[in-house]
TIFITOR-107264 format. One record per residue (C-alpha): residue number from 0; residue in one letter; x, y, z. Coordinates in steps of 0.05 Angstrom, whole numbers. Example, Ala and Ser with C-alpha at 12.3 -4.5 7.8 and 13.67 -1.06 7.14 Angstrom:
<sites>
<0; "A"; <246; -90; 156>>
<1; "S"; <273; -21; 143>>
</sites>
This chain:
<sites>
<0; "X"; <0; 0; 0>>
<1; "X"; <55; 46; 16>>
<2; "X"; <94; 29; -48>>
<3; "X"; <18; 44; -88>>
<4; "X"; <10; 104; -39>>
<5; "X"; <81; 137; -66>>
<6; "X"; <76; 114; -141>>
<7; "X"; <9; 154; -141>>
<8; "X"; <43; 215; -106>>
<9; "X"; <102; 213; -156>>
<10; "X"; <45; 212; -213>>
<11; "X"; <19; 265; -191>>
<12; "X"; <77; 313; -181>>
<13; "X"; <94; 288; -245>>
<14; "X"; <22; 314; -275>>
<15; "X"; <36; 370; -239>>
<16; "X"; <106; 389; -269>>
<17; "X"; <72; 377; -348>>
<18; "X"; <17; 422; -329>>
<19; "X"; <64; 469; -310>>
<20; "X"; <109; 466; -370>>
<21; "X"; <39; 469; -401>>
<22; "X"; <34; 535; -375>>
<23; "X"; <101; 567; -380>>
<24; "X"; <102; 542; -463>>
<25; "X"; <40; 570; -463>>
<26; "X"; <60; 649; -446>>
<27; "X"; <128; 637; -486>>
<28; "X"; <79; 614; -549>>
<29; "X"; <37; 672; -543>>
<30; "X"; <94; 728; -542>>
<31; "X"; <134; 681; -590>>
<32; "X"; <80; 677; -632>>
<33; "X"; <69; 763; -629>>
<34; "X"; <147; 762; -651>>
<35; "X"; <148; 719; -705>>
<36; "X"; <85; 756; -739>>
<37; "X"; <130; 819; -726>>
<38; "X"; <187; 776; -755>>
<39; "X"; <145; 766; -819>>
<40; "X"; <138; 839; -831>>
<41; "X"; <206; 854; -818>>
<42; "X"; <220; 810; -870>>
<43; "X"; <166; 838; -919>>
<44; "X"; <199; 895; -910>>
<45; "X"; <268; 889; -923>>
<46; "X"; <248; 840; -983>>
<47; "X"; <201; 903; -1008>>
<48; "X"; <263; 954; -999>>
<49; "X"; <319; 904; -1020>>
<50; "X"; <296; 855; -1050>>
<51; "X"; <344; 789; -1068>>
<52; "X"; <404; 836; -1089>>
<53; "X"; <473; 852; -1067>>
<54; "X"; <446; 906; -1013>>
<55; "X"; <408; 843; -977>>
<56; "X"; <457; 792; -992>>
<57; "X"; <517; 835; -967>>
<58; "X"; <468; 855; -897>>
<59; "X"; <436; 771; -888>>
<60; "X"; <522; 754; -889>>
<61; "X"; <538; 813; -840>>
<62; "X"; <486; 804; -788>>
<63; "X"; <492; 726; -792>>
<64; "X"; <566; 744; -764>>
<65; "X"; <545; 772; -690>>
<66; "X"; <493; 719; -694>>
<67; "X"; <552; 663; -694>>
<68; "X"; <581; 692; -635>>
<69; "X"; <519; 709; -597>>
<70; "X"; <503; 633; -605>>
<71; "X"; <567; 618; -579>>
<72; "X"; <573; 666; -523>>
<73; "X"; <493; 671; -510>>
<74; "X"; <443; 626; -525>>
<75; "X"; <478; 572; -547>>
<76; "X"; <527; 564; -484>>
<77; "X"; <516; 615; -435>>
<78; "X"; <446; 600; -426>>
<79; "X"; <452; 526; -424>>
<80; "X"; <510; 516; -378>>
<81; "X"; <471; 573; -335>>
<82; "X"; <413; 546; -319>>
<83; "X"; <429; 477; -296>>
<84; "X"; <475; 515; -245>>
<85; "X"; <436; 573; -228>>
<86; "X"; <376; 536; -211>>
<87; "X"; <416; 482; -178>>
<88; "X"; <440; 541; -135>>
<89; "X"; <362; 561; -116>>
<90; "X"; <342; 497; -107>>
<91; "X"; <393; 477; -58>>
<92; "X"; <431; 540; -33>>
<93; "X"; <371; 601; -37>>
<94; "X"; <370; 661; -79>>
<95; "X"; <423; 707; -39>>
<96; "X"; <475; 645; -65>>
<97; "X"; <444; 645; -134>>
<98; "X"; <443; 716; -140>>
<99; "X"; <517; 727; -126>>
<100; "X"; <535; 666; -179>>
<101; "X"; <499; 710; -229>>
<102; "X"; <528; 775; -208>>
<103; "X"; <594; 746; -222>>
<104; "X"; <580; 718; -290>>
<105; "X"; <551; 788; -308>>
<106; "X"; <606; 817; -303>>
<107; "X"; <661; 768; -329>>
<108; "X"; <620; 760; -384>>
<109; "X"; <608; 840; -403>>
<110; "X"; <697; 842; -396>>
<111; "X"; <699; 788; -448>>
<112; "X"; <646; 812; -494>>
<113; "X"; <671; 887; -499>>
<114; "X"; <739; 862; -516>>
<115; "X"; <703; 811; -574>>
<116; "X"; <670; 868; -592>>
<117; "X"; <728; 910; -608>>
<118; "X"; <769; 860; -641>>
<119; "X"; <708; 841; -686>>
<120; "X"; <708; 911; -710>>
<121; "X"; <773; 919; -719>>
<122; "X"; <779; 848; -765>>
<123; "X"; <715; 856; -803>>
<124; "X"; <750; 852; -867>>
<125; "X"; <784; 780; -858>>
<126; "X"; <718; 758; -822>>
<127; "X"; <669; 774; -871>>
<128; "X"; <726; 737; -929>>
<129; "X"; <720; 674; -895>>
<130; "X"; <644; 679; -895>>
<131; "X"; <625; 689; -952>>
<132; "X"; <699; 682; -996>>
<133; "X"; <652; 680; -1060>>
<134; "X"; <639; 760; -1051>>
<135; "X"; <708; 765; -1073>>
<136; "X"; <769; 819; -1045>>
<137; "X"; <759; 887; -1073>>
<138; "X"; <683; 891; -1102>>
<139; "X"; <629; 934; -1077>>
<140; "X"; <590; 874; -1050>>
<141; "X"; <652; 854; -1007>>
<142; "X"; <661; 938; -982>>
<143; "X"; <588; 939; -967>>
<144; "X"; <587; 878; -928>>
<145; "X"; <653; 903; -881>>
<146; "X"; <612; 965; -864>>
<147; "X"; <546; 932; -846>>
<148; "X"; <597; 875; -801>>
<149; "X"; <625; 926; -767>>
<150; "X"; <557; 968; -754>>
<151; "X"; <521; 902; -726>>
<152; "X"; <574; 862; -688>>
<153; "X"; <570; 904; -619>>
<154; "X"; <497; 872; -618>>
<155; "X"; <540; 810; -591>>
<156; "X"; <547; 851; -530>>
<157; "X"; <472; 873; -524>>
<158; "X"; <449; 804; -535>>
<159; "X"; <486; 770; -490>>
<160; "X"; <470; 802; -443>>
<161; "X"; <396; 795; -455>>
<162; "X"; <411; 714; -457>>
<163; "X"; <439; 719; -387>>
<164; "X"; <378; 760; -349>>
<165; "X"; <333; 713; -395>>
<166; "X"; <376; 656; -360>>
<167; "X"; <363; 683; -291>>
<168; "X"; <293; 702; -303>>
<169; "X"; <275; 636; -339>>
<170; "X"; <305; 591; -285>>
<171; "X"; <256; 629; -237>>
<172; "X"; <192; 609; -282>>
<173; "X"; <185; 688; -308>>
<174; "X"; <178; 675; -375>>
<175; "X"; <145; 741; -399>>
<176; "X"; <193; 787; -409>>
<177; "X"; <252; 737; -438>>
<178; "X"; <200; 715; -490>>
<179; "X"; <175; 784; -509>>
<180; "X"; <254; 805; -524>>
<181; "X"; <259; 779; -592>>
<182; "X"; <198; 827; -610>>
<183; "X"; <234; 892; -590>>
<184; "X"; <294; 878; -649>>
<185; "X"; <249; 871; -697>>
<186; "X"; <213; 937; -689>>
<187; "X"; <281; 973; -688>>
<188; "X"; <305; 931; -748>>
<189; "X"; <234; 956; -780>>
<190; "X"; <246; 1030; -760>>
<191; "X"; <311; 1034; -780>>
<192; "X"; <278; 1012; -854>>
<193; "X"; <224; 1067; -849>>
<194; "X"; <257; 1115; -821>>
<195; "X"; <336; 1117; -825>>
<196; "X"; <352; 1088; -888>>
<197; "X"; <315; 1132; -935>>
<198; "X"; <353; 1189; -908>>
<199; "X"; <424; 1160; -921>>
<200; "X"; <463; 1144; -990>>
<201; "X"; <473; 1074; -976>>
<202; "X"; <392; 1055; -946>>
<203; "X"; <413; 974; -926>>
<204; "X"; <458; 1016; -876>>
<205; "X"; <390; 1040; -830>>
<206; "X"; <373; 970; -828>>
<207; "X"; <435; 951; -804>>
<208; "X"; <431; 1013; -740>>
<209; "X"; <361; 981; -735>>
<210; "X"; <398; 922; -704>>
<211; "X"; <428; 957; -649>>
<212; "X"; <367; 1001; -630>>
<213; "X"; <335; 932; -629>>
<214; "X"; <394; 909; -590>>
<215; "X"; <384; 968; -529>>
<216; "X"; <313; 956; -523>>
<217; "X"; <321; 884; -518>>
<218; "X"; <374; 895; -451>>
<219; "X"; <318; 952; -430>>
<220; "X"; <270; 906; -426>>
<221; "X"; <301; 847; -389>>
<222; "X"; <339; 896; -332>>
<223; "X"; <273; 919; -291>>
<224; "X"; <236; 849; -275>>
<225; "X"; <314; 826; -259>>
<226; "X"; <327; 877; -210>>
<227; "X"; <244; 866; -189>>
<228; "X"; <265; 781; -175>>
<229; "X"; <319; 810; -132>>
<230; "X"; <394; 806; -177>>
<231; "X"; <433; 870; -167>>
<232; "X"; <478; 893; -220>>
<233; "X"; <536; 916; -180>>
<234; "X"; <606; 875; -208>>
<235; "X"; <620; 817; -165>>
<236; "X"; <695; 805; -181>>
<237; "X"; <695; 734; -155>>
<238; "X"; <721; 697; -212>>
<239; "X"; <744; 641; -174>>
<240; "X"; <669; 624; -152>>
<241; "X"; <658; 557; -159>>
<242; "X"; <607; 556; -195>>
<243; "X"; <635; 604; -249>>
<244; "X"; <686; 539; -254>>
<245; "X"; <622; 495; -260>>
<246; "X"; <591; 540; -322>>
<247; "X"; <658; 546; -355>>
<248; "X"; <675; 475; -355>>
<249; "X"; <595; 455; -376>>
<250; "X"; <615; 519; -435>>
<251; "X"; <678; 485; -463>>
<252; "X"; <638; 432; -502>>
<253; "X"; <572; 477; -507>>
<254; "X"; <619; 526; -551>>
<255; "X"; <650; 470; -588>>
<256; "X"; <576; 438; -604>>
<257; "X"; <551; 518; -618>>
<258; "X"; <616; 527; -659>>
<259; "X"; <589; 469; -695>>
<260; "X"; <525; 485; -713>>
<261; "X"; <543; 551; -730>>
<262; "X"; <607; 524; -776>>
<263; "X"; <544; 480; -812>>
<264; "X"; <521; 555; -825>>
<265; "X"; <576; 587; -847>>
<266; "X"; <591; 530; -893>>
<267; "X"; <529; 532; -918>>
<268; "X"; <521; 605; -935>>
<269; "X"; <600; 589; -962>>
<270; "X"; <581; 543; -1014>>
<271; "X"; <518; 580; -1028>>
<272; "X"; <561; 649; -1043>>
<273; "X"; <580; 603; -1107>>
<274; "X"; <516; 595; -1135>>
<275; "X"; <471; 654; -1167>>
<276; "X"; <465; 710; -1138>>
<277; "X"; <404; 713; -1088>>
<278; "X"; <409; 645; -1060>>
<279; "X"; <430; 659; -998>>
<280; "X"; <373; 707; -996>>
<281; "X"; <322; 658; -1020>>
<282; "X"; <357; 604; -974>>
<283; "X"; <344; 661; -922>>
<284; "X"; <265; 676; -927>>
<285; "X"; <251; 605; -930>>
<286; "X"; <283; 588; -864>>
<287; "X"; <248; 650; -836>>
<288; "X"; <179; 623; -860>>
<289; "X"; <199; 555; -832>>
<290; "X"; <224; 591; -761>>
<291; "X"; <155; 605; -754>>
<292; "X"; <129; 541; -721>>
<293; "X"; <187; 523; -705>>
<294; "X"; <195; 576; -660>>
<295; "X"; <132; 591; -634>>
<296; "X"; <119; 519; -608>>
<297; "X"; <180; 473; -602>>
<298; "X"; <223; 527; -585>>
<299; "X"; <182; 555; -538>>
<300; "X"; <168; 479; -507>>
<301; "X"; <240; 470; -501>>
<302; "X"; <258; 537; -471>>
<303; "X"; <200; 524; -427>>
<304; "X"; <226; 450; -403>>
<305; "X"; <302; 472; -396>>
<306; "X"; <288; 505; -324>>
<307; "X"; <243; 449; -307>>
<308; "X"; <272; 388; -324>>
<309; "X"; <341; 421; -294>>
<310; "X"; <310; 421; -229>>
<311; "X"; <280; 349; -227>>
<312; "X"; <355; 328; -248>>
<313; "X"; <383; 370; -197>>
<314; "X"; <341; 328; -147>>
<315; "X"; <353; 266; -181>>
<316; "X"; <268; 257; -199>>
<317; "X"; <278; 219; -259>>
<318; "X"; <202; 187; -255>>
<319; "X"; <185; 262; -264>>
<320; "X"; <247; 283; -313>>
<321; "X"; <224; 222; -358>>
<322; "X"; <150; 242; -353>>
<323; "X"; <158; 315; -371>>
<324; "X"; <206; 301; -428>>
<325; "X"; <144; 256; -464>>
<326; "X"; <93; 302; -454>>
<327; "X"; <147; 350; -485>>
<328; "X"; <160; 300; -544>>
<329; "X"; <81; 287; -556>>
<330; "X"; <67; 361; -553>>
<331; "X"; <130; 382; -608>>
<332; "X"; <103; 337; -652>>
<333; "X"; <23; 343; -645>>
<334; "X"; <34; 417; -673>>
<335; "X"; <95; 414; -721>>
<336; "X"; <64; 355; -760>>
<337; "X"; <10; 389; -792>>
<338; "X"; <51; 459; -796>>
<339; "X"; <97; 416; -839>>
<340; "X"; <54; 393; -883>>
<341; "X"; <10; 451; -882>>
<342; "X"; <80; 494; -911>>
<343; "X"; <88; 444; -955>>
<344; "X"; <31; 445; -995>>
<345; "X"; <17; 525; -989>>
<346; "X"; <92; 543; -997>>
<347; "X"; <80; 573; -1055>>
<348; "X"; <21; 623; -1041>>
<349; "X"; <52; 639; -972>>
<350; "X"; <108; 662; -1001>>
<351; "X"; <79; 704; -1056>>
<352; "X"; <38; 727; -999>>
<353; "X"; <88; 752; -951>>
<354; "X"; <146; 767; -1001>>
<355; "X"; <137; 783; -1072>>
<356; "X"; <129; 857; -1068>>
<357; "X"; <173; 913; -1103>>
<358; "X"; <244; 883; -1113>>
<359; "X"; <225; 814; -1100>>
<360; "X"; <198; 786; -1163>>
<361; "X"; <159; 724; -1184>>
<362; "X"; <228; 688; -1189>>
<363; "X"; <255; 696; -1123>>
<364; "X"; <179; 675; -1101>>
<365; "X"; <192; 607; -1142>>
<366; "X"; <260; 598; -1116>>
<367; "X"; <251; 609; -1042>>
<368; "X"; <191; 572; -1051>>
<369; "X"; <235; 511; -1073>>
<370; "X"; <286; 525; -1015>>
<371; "X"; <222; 514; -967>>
<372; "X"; <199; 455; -991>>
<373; "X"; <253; 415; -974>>
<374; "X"; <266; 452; -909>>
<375; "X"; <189; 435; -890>>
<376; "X"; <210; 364; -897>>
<377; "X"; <255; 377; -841>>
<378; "X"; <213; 409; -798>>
<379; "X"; <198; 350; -748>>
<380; "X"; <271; 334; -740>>
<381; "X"; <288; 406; -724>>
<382; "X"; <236; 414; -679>>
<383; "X"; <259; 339; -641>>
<384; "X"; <329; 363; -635>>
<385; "X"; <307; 427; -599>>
<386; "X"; <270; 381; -543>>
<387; "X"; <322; 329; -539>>
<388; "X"; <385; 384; -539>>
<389; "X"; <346; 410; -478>>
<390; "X"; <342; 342; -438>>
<391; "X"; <415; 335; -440>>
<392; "X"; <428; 397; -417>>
<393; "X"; <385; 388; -367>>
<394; "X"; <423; 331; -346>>
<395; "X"; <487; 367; -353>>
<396; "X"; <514; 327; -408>>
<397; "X"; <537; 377; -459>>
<398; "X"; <586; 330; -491>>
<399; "X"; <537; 284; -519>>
<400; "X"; <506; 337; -555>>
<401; "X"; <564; 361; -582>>
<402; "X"; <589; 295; -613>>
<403; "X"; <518; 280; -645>>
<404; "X"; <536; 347; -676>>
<405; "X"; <600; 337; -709>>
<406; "X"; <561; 268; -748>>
<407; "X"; <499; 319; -767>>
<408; "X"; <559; 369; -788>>
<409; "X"; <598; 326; -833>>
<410; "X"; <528; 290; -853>>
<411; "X"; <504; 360; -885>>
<412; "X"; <574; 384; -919>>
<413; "X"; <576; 318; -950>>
<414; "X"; <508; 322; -977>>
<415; "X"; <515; 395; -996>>
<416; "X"; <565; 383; -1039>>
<417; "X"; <535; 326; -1077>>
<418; "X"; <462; 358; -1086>>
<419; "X"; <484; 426; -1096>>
<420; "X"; <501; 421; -1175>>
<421; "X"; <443; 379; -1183>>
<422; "X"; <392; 415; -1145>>
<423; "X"; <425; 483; -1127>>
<424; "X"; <412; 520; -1063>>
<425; "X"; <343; 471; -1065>>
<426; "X"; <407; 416; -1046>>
<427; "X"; <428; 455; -989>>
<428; "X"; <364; 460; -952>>
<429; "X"; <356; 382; -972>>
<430; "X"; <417; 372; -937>>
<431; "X"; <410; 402; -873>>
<432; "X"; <338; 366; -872>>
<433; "X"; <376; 304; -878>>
<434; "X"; <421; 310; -831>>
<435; "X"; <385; 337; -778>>
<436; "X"; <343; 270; -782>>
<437; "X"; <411; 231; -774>>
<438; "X"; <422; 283; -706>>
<439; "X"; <356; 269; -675>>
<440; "X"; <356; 192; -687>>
<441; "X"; <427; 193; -654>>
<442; "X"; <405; 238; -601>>
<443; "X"; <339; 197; -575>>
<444; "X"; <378; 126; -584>>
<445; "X"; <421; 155; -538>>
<446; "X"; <377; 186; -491>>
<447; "X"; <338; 115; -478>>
<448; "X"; <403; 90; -456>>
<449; "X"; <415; 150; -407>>
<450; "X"; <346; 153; -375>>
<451; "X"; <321; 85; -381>>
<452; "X"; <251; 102; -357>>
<453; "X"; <229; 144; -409>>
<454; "X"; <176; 106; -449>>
<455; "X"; <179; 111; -529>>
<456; "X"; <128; 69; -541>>
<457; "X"; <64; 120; -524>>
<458; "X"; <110; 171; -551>>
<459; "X"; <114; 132; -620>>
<460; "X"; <33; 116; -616>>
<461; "X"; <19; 192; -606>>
<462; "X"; <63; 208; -659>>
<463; "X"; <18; 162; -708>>
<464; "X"; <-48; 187; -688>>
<465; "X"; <-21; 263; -701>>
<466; "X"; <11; 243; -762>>
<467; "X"; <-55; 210; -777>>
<468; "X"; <-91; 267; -773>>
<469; "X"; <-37; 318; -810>>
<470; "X"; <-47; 270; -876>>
<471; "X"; <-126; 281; -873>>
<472; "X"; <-115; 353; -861>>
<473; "X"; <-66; 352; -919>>
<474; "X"; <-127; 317; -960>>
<475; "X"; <-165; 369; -946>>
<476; "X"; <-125; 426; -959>>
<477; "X"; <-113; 389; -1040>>
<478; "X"; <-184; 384; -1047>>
<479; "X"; <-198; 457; -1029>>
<480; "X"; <-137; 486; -1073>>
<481; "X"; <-165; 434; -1126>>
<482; "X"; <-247; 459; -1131>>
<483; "X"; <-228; 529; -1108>>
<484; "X"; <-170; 557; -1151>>
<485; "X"; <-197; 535; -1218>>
<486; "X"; <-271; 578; -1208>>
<487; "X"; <-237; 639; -1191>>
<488; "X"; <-265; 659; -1132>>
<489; "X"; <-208; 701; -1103>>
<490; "X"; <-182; 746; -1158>>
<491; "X"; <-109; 769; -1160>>
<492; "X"; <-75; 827; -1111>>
<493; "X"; <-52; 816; -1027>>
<494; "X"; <-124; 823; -998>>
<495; "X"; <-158; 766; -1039>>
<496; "X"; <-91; 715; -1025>>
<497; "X"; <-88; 733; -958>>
<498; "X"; <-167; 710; -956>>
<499; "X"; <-154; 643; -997>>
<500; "X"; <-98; 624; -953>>
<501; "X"; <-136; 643; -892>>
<502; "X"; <-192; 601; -908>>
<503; "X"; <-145; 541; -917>>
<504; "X"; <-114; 556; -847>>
<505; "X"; <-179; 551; -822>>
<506; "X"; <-207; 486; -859>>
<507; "X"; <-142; 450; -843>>
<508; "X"; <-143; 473; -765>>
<509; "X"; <-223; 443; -767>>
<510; "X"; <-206; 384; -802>>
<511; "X"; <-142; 364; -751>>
<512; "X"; <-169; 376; -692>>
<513; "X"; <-232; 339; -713>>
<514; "X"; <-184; 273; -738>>
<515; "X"; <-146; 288; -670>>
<516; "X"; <-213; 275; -641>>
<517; "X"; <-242; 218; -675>>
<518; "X"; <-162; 190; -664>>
<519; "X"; <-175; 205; -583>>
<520; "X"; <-95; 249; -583>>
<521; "X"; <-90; 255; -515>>
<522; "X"; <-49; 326; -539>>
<523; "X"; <-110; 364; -548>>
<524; "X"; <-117; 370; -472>>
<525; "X"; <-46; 396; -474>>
<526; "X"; <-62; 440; -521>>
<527; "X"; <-118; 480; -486>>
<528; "X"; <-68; 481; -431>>
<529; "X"; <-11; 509; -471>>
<530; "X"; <-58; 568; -509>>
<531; "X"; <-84; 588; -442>>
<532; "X"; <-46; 614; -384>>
<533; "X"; <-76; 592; -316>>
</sites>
């Protein structure tokens, strides 16, 4: 009785901790959600301006740059050697220990950033070659592309330190303000379109000051509910502390696995510098389109279950770690299997839709439209990865992680190469899709072994019932571009595509939720839970 008595008392916590995850996805969706719509116009925008020219080719290389470095420095190491620690710290020493731990980080971290800073500046020129070494030495693609690195790289600075007080404030369930930050750089990146660069000779270079305005009201906004949970931002000069040792030695192979994903970047916008100009553009909006679910739910899931599962690892709980990661798994893939196909099938209206304004012309419509298509058939791997990455982290383990890496990295050069002359930059996004299915298959087989009481085999049956369901939404969706399109019913010009498109959204959403039904998906529960906050 006592053994039945505690298994229903660790069920119940357990219920308890998805609920909550539930929750905390839920308010990281919804803000999520608000940036990537103002993500979409940002990109509307600079595609109206810009187009799929040098001017946005030369600005998607130089901002990519800080972005490789804030993913090594921010939220690809900082901010998941930092929470396992931090919240270790509140869990077992209070927040006066935790506080101080972060404190010190601060300001080790601002001393190495300002220097990075500098000496990005200063070596623009050989940075940007090995970038993109297809812009050649000495043309006005290459010139343009120095001044935009320099302009954007101190956003490294500003957005690292956003990933730490997102780190502190995410480890203390205040999700709010952390998820709201990525909205703030894309209305400076927007106002810096609008309103700086028709006043200068160069106009790509407003959009590139829009960064950094972005940048400062990102910091802006993380600072007050900080200093509200109780972190002071006096320097702590401690850099002994021992847990400083513990972040920098969980960094060492988070760097190495961020330096490796990024690398898989650079190489790719490398070998796509050699094909015709505007595929690294079209390469571009078609990740952005697929960032969109991608972001809004399994990024948001796994941002959400990084704090949480750290702390039932921290106490050793794996009955709840294992519990929480499933309902984590089942949720990813309830809502990124039907996003999938849904891009697939309206790729090509979506992008016309949000894209193919003044310089961006029916032809860079049909080619990022081919660059999404075979990203789309990604989607469900990148979205797994982003769950399982967070597990492991939570565990501490940021080896493992790493070396699953290095197989997806030299999976997706190898393939790169071999399906870019036959496919062009279409090869590249086949690639990375590819190999990020070789990464997640490595990364759950090896999971299993680590926590042997997580249970793939509900996971697997959820998975069928949802993909179940996406195929007769996908059914639908043919039928309705099939007996619609032909009779003409929506006319040409934005108003009448956004109201086709709409329409589909809304048959498809009717038509998978009512399979998901019929198909009894335990999800849909979860999903009223994650859409609502409580």
């Amino acid at each position: 009785m006592k053994r039945k008595a505690a298994l229903l008392k660790t069920a119940a916590a357990g219920e308890s901790g998805t609920h909550g995850l539930g929750r905390a996805a839920g308010v990281i969706s919804a803000f999520t959600f608000l940036s990537r719509i103002l993500g979409l116009i940002r990109d509307m925008v600079v595609a109206r301006f810009f187009g799929a020219g040098m001017a946005a080719d030369a600005f998607f290389v130089a901002f990519r740059i800080p972005n490789f470095l804030r993913s090594l420095f921010a939220e690809g190491s900082l901010t998941i050697a930092f929470i396992p620690v931090f919240t270790e710290y509140l869990a077992q020493k209070g927040k006066p220990a935790a506080f101080e731990l972060a404190r010190t980080v601060l300001t080790l971290l601002s001393i190495i950033l300002v220097i990075l800073s500098v000496a990005g500046i200063l070596l623009a020129p050989w940075i940007v070659r090995l970038q993109a070494f297809g812009f050649g030495g000495g043309t006005e693609k290459y010139a343009l592309t120095v001044l935009l690195t320099r302009i954007t790289f101190p956003y490294i600075l500003l957005i690292s330190l956003v990933a730490l007080f997102m780190g502190v404030l995410n480890s203390l369930r205040r999700f709010a303000a952390p998820a709201a930050a990525p909205i703030f750089l894309n209305v400076g990146i927007i106002a810096g379109a609008y309103w700086i660069s028709p006043r200068l000779s160069e106009p790509i270079i407003g959009v590139a000051i829009g960064v950094l305005l972005g940048g400062c009201m990102q910091v802006a906004l993380q600072i007050l509910p900080a200093l509200r949970a109780g972190m002071s931002l006096k320097p702590r000069w401690q850099f002994a502390h021992t847990g400083v040792k513990r972040i920098g030695l969980l960094m060492l192979p988070a760097i190495f696995g961020s330096a490796v994903y990024q690398f898989n970047q650079i190489m790719g916008t490398l070998i796509a510098s050699f094909l015709p100009e505007g595929s690294i553009s079209w390469l571009y909006y078609a990740d952005r389109l697929v960032q969109f679910p991608l972001g809004v739910f399994a990024i948001a899931i796994s941002t959400a279950s990084l704090p949480t599962l750290s702390g039932y690892a921290a106490n050793r709980d794996f009955e709840r770690f294992g519990r929480t990661l499933e309902y984590g798994i089942r949720l990813v893939f309830f809502i990124t299997l039907p996003s999938m196909i849904g891009l697939i099938l309206l790729r090509e209206p979506l992008v016309e839709l949000f894209f193919e304004r003044g310089a961006f012309d029916s032809v860079s419509s049909a080619m990022t439209a081919l660059a999404l298509f075979y990203y789309c058939l990604g989607l469900w791997a990148f979205s797994g990865v982003r769950i399982l990455v967070s597990a492991f982290y939570a565990l501490q383990d940021t080896r493992t992680p790493v070396k699953i890496a290095v197989v997806a990295l030299v999976t997706n050069l190898s393939l790169s190469l071999a399906l870019m002359s036959p496919l062009k930059h279409g090869g590249l996004a086949l690639a990375l899709t590819l190999a990020s299915t070789v990464q997640f298959s490595c990364l759950l087989i090896l999971l299993k072994r680590r926590v042997a009481v997580l249970a793939l085999r509900p996971v697997g049956r959820s998975i069928l019932k949802s993909f179940s369901a996406a195929v007769l939404m996908g059914a639908a969706i043919l039928l309705y571009e099939h007996w619609t399109l032909p009779m003409s019913l929506w006319g040409a010009g934005f108003w009448p595509l956004l109201t086709r498109i709409a329409a589909a959204i809304v048959l498809a959403a009717v038509v998978y939720f009512g399979a998901a039904m019929v198909l009894r998906c335990a999800e849909l529960d979860a999903v009223r839970g994650l859409l609502r906050r409580r």
